[in-house]
C-alpha positions as CSV (number, residue, x, y, z in Angstrom):
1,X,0.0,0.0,0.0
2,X,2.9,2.3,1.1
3,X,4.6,2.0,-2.5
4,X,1.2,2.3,-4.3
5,X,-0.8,4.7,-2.7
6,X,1.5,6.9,-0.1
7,X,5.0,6.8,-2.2
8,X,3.5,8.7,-5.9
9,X,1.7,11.7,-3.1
10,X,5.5,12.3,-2.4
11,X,6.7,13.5,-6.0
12,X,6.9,17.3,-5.2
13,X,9.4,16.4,-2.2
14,X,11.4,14.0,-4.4
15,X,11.2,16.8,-7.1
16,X,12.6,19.6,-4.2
17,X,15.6,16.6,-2.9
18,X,16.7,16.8,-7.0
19,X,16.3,20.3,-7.3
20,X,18.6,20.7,-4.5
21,X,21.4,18.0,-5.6
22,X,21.4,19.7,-9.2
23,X,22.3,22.7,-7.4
24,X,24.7,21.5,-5.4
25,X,26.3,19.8,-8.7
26,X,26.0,23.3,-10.5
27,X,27.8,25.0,-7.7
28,X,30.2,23.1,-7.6
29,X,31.4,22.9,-11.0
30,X,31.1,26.7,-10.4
31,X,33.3,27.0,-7.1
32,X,35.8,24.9,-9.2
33,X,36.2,27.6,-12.0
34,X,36.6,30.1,-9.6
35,X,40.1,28.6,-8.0
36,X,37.8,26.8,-5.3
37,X,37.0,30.0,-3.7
38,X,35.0,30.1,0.1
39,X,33.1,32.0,1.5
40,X,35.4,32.1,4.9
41,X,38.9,31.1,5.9
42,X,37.8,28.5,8.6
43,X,34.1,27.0,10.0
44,X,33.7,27.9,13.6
45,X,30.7,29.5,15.7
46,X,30.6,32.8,14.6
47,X,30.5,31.6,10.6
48,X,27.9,28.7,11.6
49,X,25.8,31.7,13.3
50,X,26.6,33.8,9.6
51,X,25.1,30.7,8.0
52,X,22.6,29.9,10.1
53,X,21.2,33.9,9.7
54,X,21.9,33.6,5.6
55,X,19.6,30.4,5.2
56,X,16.6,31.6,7.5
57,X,17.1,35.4,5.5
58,X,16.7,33.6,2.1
59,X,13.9,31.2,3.3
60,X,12.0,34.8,4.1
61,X,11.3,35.2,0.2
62,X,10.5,31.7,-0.4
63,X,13.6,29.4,-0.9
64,X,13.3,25.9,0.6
65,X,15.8,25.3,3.2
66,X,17.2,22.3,1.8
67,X,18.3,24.3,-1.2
68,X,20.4,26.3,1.4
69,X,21.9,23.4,3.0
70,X,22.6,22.0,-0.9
71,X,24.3,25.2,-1.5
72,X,26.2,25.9,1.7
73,X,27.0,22.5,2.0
74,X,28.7,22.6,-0.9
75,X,30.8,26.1,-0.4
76,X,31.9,24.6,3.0
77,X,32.8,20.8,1.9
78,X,36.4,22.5,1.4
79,X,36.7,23.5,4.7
80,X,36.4,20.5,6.2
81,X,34.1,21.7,8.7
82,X,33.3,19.7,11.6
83,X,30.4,18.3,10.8
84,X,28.2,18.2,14.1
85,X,28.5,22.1,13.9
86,X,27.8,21.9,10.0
87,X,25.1,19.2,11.1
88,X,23.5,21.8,13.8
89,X,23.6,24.8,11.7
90,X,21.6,23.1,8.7
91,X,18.6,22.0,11.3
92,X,18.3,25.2,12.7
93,X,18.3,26.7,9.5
94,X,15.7,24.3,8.9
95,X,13.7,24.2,11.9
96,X,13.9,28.1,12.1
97,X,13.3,28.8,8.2
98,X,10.3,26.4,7.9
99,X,8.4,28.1,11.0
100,X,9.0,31.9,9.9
101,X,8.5,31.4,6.0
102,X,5.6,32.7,5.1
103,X,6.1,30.0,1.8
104,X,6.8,27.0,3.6
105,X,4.6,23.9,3.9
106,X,3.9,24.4,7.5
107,X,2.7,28.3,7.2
108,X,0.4,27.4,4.2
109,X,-1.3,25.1,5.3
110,X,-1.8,27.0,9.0
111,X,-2.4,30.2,6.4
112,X,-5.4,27.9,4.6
113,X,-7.1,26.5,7.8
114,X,-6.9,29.6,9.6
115,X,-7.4,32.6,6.8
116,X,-4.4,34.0,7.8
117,X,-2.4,36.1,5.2
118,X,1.3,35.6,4.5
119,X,2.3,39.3,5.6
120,X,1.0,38.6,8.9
121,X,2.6,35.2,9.3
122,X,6.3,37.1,8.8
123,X,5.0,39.5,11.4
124,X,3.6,37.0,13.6
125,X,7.0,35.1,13.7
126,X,10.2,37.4,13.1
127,X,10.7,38.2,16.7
128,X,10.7,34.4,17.2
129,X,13.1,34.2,14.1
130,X,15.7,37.0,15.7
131,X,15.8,35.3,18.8
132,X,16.0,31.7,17.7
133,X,19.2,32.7,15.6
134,X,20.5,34.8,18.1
135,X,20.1,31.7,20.9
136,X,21.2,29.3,17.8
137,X,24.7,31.1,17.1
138,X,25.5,31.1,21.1
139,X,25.3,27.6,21.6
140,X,27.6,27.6,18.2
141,X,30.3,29.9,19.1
142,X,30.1,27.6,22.8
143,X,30.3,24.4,21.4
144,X,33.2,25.8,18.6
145,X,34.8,26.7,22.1
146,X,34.2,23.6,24.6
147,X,34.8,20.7,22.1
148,X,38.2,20.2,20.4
149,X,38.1,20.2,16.6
């Protein structure tokens, strides 16, 4: 039943998962023509918090985070970055993104059974965005600080 019925109803997610490795393909062929150029000279709390604020900032106008993590994953992955702070910074920007998007899945659906309009959805939840990236980028630039790497 699961490969019949449930498994087609999931083709604009595997469409979005594609999207994103494409992407991550493009850019990297890109990165490579530019002399493998990135964005920062080393990955530690302060540039997880920069991240962090970049993906939740673009997932404002619409893009998915998971085309954020395809991208920045791929400007870091020459950095070597350790990847439980890599790993943290991509679910917050995911958690975060997702609940203040007025675009996301989440927010249209709470937008449709609730007759709620996507301008007051961004209002409704920036505060919460501000802080959550605020709190996020602490407990980045503390864990960059209390565990070697």
């Amino acid at each position: 039943r699961q490969v019949v019925a449930r498994l087609p109803l999931m083709a604009n997610e595997l469409g979005l998962f594609l999207a994103a490795g494409m992407l991550a393909a493009g850019l990297e062929g890109v990165v490579a023509t530019l002399g493998g150029w990135v964005p920062f000279a080393h990955f530690g709390g302060l540039q997880a918090g920069v991240v962090l604020a970049l993906m939740v900032a673009v997932s404002l106008v619409g893009v998915h985070p998971v085309i954020g993590i395809a991208a920045f994953g791929t400007l870091l992955a020459p950095l070597s970055p350790d990847p439980s702070l890599l790993a943290m910074t991509f679910l917050a920007g995911w958690g975060i993104g997702v609940a203040v998007s007025p675009l996301s899945g989440l927010n249209l659906a709470l937008q449709g059974a609730y007759d709620v309009a996507p301008a007051r959805v961004v209002r409704l939840n920036w505060r919460y965005g501000v802080v959550m990236v605020a709190a996020s980028t602490v407990a980045f630039v503390l864990y960059a600080r209390l565990v070697p790497g």
